[in-house]
C-alpha positions in Angstrom: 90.4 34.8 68.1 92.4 37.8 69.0 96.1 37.5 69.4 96.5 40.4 71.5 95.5 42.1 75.3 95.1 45.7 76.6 96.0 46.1 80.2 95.1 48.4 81.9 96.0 49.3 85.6 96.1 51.6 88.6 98.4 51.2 91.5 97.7 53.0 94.7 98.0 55.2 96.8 97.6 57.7 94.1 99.2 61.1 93.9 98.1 63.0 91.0 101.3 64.7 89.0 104.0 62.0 91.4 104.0 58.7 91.1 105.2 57.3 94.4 108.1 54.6 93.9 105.4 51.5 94.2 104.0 53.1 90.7 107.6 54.0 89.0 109.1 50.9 89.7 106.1 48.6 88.5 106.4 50.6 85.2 110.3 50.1 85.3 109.9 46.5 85.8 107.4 45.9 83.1 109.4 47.5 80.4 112.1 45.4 81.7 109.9 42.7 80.2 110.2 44.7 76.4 106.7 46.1 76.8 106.1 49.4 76.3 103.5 51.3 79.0 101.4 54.3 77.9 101.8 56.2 81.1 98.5 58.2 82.0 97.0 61.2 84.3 95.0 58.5 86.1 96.5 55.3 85.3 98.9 53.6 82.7 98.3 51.1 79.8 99.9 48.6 77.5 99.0 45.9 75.0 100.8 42.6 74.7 99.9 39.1 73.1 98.0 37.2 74.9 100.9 34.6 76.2 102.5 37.4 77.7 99.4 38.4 79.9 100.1 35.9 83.0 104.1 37.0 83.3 103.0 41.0 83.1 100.6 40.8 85.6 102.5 38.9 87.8 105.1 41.5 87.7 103.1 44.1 87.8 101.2 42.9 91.1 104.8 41.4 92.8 106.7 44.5 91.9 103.7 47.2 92.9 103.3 45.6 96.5 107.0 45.0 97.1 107.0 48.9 96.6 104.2 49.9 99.1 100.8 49.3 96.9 98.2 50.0 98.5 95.6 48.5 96.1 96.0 47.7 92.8 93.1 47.7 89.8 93.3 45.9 86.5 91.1 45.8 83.5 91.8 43.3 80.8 90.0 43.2 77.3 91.2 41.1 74.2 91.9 43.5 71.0 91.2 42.6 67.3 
């Protein structure tokens, strides 16, 4: 059974090349948990074990709407 999850999300509105606030400080807050986010063109991504998955995404959904979100998208897949 794997151990460990890739998130990966989009918070919008999105602005290609400036991330409004709602997307800096979602990114800000999950570091803030000791995870580090792979910031892309089109979205950002991180991997964490899997015990870790419910408090990220609960930050990431609280802090991205308390900072003008828009809509949010997430995929989840377990790694090997």
């Amino acid at each position: 059974m794997a151990e460990r999850v890739s998130i990966e999300f989009t918070v919008e509105p999105f602005t290609d090349g400036a991330p409004g606030v709602h997307v800096t400080t979602t990114i800000a807050a999950i570091e803030a948990l000791g995870v580090s986010v792979d910031v892309g063109p089109f979205g950002s991504s991180l991997i964490v074990h899997q015990s870790q998955v419910p408090e990220v995404l609960s930050v990431l959904s609280s802090t991205a709407y308390a900072n003008g979100a828009t809509h949010i998208t997430i995929d989840t897949a377990k790694r090997d």
